[in-house]
C-alpha positions as CSV (number, residue, x, y, z in Angstrom):
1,X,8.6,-13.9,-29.7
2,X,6.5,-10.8,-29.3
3,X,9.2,-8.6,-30.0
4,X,9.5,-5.1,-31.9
5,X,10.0,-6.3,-35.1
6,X,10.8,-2.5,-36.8
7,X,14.3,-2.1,-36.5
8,X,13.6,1.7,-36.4
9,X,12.6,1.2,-32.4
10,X,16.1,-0.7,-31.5
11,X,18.1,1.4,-29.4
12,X,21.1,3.1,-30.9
13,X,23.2,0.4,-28.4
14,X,22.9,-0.7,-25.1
15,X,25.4,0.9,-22.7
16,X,26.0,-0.2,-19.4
17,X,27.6,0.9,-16.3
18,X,31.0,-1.7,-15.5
19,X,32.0,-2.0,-12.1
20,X,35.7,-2.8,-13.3
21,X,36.0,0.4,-15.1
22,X,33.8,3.0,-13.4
23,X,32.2,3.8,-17.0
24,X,29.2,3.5,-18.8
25,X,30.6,1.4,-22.1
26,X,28.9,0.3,-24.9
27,X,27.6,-3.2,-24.3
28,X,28.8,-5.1,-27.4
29,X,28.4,-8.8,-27.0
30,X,31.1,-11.6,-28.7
31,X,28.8,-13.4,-30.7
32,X,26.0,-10.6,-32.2
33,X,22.5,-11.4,-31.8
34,X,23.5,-13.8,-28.3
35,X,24.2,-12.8,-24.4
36,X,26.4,-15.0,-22.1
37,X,25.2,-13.4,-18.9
38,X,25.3,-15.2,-15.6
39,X,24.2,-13.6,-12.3
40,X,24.8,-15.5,-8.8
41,X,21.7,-16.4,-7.3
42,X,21.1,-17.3,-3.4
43,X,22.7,-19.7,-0.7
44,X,19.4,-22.1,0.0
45,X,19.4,-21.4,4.3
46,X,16.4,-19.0,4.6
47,X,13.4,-17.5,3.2
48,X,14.8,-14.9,-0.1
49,X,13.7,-11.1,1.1
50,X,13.3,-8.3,-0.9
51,X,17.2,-7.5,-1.4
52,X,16.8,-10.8,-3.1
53,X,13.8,-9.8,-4.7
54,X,15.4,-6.2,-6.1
55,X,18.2,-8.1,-7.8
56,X,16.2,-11.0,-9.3
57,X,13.4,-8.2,-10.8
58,X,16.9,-6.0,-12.4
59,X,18.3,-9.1,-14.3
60,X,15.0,-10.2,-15.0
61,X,14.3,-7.0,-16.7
62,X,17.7,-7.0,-18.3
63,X,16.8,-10.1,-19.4
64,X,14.1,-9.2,-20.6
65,X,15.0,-6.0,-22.7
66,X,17.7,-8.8,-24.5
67,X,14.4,-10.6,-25.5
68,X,12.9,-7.9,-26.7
69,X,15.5,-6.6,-28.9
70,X,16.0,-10.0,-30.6
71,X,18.6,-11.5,-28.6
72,X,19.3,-15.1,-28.1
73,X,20.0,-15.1,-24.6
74,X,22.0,-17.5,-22.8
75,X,21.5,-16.6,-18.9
76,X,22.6,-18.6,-16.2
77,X,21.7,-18.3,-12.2
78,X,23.8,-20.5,-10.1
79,X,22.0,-21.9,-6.6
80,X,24.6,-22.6,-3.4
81,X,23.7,-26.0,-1.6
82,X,26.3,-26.9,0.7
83,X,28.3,-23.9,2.5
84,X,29.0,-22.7,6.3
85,X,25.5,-21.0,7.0
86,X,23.5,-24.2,5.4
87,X,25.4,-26.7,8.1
88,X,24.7,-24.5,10.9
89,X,21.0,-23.8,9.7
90,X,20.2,-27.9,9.5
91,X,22.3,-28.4,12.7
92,X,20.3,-25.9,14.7
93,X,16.9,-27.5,13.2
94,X,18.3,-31.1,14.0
95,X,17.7,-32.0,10.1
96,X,19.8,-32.6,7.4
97,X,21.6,-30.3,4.6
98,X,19.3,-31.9,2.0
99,X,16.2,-31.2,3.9
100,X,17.1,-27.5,4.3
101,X,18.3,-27.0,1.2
102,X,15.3,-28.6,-0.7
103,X,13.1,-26.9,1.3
104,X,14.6,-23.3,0.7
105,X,15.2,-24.4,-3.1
106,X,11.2,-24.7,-3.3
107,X,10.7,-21.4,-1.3
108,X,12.7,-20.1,-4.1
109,X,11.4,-21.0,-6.6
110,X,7.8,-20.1,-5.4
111,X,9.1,-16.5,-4.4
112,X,10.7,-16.5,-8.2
113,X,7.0,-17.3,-9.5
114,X,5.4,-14.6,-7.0
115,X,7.8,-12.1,-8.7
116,X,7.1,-12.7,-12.2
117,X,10.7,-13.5,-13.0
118,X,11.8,-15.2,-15.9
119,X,13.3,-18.7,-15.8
120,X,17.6,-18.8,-16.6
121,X,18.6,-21.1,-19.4
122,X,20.0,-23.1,-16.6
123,X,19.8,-23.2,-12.6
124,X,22.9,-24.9,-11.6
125,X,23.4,-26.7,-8.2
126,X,27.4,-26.1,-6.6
127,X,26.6,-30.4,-5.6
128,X,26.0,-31.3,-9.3
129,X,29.2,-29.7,-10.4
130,X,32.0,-31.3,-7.9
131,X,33.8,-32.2,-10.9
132,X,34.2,-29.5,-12.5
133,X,35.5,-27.2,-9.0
134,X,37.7,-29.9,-8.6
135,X,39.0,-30.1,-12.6
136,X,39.6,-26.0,-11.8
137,X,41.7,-26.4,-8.6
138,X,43.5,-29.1,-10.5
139,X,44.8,-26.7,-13.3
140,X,44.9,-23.3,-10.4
141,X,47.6,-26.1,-8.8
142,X,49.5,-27.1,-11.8
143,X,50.0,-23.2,-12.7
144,X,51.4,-22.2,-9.4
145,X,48.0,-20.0,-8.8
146,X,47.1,-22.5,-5.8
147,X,49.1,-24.1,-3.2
148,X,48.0,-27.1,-1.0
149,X,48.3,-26.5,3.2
150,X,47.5,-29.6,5.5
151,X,44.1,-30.5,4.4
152,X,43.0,-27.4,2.1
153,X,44.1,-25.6,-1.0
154,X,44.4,-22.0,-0.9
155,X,44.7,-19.3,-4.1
156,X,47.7,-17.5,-4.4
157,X,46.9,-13.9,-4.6
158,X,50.1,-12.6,-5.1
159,X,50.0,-14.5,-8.0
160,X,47.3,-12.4,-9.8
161,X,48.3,-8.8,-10.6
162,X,45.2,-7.5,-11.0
163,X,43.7,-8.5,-7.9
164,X,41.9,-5.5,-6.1
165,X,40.9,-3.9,-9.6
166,X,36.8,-5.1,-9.9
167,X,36.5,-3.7,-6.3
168,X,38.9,-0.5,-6.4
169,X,41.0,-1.4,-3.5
170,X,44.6,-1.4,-3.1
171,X,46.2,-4.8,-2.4
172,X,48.5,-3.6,0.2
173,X,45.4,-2.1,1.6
174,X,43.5,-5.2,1.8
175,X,46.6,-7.1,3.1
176,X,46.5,-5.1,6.5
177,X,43.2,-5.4,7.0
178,X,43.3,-9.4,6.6
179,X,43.9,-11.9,8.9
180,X,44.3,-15.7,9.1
181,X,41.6,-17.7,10.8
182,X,42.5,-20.1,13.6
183,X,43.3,-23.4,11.7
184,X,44.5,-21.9,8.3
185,X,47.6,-22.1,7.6
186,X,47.7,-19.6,4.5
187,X,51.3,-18.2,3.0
188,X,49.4,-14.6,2.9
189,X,46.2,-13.5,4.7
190,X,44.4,-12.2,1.8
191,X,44.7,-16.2,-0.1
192,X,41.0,-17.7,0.3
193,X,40.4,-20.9,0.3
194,X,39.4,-23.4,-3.3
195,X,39.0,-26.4,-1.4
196,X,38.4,-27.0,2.7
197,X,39.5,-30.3,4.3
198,X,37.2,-32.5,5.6
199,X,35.7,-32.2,9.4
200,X,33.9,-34.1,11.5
201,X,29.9,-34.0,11.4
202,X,30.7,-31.9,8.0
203,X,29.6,-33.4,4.6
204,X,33.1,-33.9,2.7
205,X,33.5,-35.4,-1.1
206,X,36.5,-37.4,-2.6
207,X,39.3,-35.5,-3.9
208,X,42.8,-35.7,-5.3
209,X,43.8,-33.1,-3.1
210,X,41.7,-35.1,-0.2
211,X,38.5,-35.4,1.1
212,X,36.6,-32.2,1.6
213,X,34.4,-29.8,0.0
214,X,34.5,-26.3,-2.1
215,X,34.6,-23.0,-0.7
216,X,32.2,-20.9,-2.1
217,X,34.1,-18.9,-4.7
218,X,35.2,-21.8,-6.9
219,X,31.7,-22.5,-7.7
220,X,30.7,-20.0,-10.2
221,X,34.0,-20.0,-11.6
222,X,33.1,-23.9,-12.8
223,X,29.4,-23.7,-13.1
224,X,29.7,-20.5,-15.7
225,X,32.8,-22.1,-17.2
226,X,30.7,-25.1,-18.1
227,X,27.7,-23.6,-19.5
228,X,29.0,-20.3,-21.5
229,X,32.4,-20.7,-21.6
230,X,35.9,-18.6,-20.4
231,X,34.7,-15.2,-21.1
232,X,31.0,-13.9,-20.0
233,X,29.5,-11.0,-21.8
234,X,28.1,-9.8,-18.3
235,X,28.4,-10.7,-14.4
236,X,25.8,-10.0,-12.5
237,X,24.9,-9.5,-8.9
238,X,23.9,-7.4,-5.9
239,X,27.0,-5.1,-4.8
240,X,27.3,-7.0,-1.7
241,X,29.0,-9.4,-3.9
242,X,31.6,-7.1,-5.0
243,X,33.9,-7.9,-2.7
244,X,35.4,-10.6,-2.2
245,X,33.2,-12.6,-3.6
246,X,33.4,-11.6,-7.5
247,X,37.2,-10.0,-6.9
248,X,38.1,-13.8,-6.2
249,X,35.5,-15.2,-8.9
250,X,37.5,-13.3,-11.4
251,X,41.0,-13.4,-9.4
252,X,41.1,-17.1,-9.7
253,X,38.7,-17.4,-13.4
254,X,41.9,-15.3,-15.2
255,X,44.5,-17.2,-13.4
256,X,43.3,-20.8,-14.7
257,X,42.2,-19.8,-18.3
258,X,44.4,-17.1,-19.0
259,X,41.7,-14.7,-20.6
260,X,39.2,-12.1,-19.7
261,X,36.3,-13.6,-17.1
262,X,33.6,-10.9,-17.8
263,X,33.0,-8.0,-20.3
264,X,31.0,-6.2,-18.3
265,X,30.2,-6.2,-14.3
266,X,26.5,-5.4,-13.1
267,X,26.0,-4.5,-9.9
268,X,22.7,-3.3,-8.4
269,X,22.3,-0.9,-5.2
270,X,20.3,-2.2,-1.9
271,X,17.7,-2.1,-0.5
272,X,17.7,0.0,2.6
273,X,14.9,0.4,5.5
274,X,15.8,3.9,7.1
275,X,18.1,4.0,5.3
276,X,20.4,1.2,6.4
277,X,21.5,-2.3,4.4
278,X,18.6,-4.7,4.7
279,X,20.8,-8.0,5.2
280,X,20.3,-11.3,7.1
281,X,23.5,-10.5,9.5
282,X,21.7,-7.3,11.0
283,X,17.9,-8.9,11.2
284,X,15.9,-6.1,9.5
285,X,15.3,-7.8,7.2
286,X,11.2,-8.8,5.0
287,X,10.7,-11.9,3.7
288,X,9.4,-11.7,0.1
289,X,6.6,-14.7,0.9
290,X,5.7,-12.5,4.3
291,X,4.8,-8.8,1.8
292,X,3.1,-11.1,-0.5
293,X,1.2,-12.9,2.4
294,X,0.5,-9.3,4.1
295,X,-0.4,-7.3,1.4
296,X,-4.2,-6.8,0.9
297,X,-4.4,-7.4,-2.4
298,X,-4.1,-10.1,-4.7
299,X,-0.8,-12.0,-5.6
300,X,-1.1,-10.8,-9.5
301,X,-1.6,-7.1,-8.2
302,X,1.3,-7.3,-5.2
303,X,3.4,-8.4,-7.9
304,X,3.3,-5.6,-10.0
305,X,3.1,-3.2,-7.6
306,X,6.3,-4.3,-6.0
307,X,8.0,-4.4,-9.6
308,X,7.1,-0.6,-10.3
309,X,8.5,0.3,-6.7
310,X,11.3,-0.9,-7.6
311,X,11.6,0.1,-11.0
312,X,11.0,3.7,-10.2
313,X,14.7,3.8,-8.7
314,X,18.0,3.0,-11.1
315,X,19.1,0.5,-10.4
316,X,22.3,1.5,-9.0
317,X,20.9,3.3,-6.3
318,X,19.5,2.7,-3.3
319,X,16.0,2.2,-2.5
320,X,14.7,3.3,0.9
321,X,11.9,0.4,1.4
322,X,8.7,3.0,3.0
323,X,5.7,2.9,3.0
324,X,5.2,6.4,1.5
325,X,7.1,5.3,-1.8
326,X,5.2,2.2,-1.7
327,X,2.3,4.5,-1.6
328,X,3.3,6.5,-4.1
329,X,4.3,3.8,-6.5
330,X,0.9,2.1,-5.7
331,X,-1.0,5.3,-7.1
332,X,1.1,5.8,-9.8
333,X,0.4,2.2,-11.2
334,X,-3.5,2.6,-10.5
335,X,-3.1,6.0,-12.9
336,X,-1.8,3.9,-15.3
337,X,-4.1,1.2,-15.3
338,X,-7.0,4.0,-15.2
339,X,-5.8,4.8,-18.5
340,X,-5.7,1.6,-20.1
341,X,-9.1,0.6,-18.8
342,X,-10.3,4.2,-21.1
343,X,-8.2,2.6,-23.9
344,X,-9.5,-1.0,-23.8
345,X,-13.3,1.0,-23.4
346,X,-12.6,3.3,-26.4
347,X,-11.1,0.4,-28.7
348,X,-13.4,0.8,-31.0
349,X,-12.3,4.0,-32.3
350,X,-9.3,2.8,-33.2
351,X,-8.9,-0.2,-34.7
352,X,-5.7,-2.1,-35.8
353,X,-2.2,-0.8,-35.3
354,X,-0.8,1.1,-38.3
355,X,2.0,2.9,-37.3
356,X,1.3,3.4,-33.6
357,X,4.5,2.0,-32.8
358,X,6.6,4.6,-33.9
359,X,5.3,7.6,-31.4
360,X,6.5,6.4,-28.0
361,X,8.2,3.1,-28.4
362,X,11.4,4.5,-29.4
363,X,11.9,6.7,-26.4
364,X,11.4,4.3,-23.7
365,X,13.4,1.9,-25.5
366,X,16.5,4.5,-25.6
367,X,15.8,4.4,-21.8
368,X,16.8,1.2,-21.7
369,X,19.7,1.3,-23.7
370,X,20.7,4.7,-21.2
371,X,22.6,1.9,-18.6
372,X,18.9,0.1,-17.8
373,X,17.3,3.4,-17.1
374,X,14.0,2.5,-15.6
375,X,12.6,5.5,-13.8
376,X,12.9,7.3,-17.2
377,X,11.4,4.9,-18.9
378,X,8.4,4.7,-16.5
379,X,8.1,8.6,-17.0
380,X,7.6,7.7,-21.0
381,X,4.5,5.9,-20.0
382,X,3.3,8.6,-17.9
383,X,3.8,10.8,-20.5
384,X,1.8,9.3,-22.8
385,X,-1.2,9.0,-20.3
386,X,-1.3,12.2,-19.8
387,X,-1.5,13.4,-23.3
388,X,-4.2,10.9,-23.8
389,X,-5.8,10.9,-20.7
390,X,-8.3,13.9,-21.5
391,X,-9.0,12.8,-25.1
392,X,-10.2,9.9,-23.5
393,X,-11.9,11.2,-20.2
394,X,-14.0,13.6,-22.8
395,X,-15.3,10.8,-24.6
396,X,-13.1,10.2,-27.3
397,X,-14.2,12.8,-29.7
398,X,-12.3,15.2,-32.4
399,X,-8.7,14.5,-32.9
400,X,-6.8,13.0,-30.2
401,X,-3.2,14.9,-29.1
402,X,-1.7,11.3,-29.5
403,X,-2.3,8.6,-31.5
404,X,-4.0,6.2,-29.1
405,X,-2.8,2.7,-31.0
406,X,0.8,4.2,-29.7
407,X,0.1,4.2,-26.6
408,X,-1.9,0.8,-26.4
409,X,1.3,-0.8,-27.8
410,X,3.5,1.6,-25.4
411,X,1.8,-0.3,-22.5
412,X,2.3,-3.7,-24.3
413,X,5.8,-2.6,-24.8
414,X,6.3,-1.9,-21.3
415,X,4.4,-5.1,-20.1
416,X,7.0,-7.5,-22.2
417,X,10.0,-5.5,-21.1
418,X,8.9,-4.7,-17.1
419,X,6.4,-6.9,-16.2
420,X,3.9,-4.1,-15.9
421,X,0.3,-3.6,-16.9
422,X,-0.2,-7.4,-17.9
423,X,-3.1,-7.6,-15.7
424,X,-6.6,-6.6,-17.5
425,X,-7.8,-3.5,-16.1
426,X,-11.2,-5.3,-15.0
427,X,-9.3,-7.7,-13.0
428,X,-6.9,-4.5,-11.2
429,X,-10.0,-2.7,-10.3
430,X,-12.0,-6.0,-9.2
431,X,-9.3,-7.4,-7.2
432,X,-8.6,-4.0,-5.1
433,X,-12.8,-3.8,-4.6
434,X,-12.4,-7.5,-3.6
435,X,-10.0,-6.8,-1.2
436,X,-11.7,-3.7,0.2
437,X,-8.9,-1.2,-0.9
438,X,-9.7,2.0,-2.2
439,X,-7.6,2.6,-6.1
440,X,-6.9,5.8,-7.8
441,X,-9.4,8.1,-7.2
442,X,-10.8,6.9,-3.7
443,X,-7.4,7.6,-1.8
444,X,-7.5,7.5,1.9
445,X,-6.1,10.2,4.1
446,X,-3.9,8.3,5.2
447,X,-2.5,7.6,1.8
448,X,-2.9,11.3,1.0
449,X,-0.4,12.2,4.0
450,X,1.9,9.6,3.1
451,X,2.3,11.0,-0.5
452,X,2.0,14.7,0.3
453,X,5.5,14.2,2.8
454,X,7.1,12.0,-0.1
455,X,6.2,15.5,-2.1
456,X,7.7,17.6,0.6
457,X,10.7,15.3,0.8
458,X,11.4,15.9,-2.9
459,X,10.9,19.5,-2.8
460,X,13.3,19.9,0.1
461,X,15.9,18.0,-2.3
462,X,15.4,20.1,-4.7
463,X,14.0,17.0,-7.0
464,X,11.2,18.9,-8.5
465,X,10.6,16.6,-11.3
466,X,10.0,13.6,-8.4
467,X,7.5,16.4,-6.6
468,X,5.7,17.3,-10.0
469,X,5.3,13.6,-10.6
470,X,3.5,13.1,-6.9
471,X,1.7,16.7,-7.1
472,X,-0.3,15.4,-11.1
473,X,-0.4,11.5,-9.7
474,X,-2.2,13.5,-6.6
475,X,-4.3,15.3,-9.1
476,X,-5.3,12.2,-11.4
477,X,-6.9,11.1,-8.8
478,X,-9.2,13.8,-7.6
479,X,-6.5,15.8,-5.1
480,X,-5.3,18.9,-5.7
481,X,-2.4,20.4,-3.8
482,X,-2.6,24.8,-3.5
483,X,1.0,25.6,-2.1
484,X,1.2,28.1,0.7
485,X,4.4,30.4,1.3
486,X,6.1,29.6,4.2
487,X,4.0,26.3,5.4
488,X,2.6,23.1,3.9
489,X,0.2,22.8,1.0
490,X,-3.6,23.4,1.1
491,X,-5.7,19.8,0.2
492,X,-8.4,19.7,-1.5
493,X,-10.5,17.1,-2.9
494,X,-12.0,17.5,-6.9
């Protein structure tokens, strides 16, 4: 493991935002030195976008930052293979279930492998773990939690007090706002279903309850049972699965084992395009094998860049998908990659590694350990280029205003931890001049405008930090922006 072995760069503790409690808490797992986490994955009917793409890269990087710190980690990602939207998709094609879901499994996994992410300890299918759903309605039944009607079994949410806490919503609330589907047969409208009855032309399974098959909820309840046990340190997912999806996870989890399901709930913000939920339902959505296949530069390079647009925004936010912060994010990375190609070109005049860990390591690291705070750890890295930046431009002579090992190993850090700057600087430059796209210094206009309005964008919020960063990113690479009173800035080119 290429991990920071001096103890002196671990964080002071990791502390994490929980959705249950509305706090960032210290993030103290049950065994030390190991992670339960698990974190739902996708329903195999389509293509993953980039909603998918911006939850994978956050638990990935979570992931990640465990490894780093010396932590066993015991992650698992659950894939759905039979539900509602995977019968219609295979009888709209004329196919089978098993041919759309092993095609969409593959997609997957490829758009996993464009993204740089991590594999999970264990990638559970809902089919391989009939048993165990089944094992789990068995005992929800046998505690009065669940209650067979005609051909389905339903939980009882009545019978969980604290249903309505995870998602902050008042039960008696949620009550007059449900309502019973034709064909159920439910003692309240807010009971969801553990187990659905067999129908015709649907795939159905052998139970004691009847023939049939899961509903979707009951899955991860078994599949993280299985693997890590009653009590997760961490639950993760996008906060589309807030509600009801991990309220009835949990809901019917506590209810069959009697103790706490998760420690700790992670959910990340979505991803918007003008500023509305990108989602399958309402059809705006992008394919993440359609930006790869689009972008103009190479898959190694479109990964990355992706990853530090991304990264730039907390993860609890939401990211407005643009093509002006995808420009800007874009140009930021080629500054950073600038500045390791002077680093890798200057080697030489410093050799080894002494104690160059201990200038900026520490730092980003306590970014991290801030509730997974990304942008702020970005602007460490930044940091450190520009101190070094004209040290290096000038040649390398005298005494440099940072020690450049520390930032060498800064990068490093940042490439095991965020899956940035992994690429050699030769092969970033070559494969934008390959692809006919101007890096760094040979902006277009068009890129220019793009980042000037992001500027002016900023500055109208009142985020000046945000328009400094754009206004010295602009500058790095040969732009300079001369603000006017009452108008738009003045451009010129250095």
């Amino acid at each position: 493991m290429n991990a920071v072995d001096d103890r002196s760069l671990s964080p002071s503790g990791l502390r994490l935002y929980n959705s249950l409690t509305r706090q960032v808490e210290p993030f103290v797992p049950q065994t030390p030195g190991e992670v339960r986490m698990y974190v739902c994955g996708v329903t195999v009917y389509d293509d993953c976008h980039l909603g998918h793409a911006r939850s994978q890269m956050v638990f990935d990087t979570l992931h990640r930052y465990f490894l780093e710190t010396g932590h066993r980690v015991r992650y698992v990602r659950n894939i759905t293979d039979i539900d509602d939207k995977i019968i219609r998709k295979a009888r709209e094609a004329g196919t089978s279930i098993g041919t759309i879901t092993s095609r969409y499994i593959d997609s997957f996994h490829r758009d996993m492998e464009r993204l740089g992410i991590l594999s999970p300890m264990a990638e559970p299918r809902a089919t391989e773990f009939l048993e165990g759903m089944i094992a789990l309605i068995d005992r929800l039944l046998a505690r009065g939690a669940a209650y067979r009607s005609g051909g389905d079994v339903y939980f009882r949410v009545r019978k969980f007090s604290g249903y309505g806490e995870l998602s902050h919503q008042v039960l008696e609330d949620l009550r007059a706002g449900a309502r019973v589907e034709p064909g159920e047969e439910k003692e309240d409208p807010l009971d969801f279903v553990l187990w659905k009855g067999a129908k015709e032309g649907e795939p159905s399974y052998p139970s004691p309850f009847g023939a049939g098959r899961p509903g979707w909820h009951i899955e991860c309840s078994a599949m993280s049972l299985h693997y890590l046990g009653p009590t997760l340190d961490l639950h993760g997912g996008g906060m589309d699965l807030l509600f009801p999806h991990h309220e009835n996870e949990r809901a019917q989890s506590e209810a069959a084992t009697g103790v706490t399901f998760a420690r700790t709930w992670m959910h990340n913000g979505f991803v918007t395009t003008r500023e509305t939920k990108m989602s399958k339902s309402l059809g705006n959505t992008r394919q993440i094998k359609s930006f790869f296949e689009e972008s103009p530069y190479p898959e190694e390079v479109t990964r990355e860049w992706l990853r530090y647009f991304f990264l730039s925004t907390h993860y609890r936010s939401p990211v407005d998908f643009t093509d002006q912060a995808l420009s800007a994010a874009k140009l930021a990375l080629d500054g950073l990659y600038q500045c390791l190609s002077l680093l890798e070109e200057k080697a030489g005049l410093f050799p080894g590694k002494g104690e160059a860990d201990r200038e900026f390591a520490p730092s980003f690291m306590e970014a991290f350990s801030g509730d997974l705070d990304t942008p702020v750890a970005l602007s460490v890295l930044h940091a450190a280029k520009s101190r070094i930046n004209p040290w290096l431009a000038g040649g390398g002579s005298g005494n440099p205003p940072a020690d450049p090992r520390a930032v060498r190993s800064l990068f490093e850090l940042a490439g095991r931890t965020m899956g940035l700057l992994r690429i050699p600087p030769s092969r970033w430059v070559g494969g934008l001049r390959a692809a006919g796209v101007p890096s760094g210094a040979g902006l277009s206009e068009e890129e220019i405008a793009h980042l000037v309005a992001l500027r002016e964008g900023a500055r109208r919020n009142r985020d000046f930090r945000k328009a400094d960063e754009i206004r010295d990113r602009l500058k790095e690479s040969g732009v300079v922006l001369e603000d006017q009173p009452g108008g738009p800035p003045r451009i010129r080119r250095i």
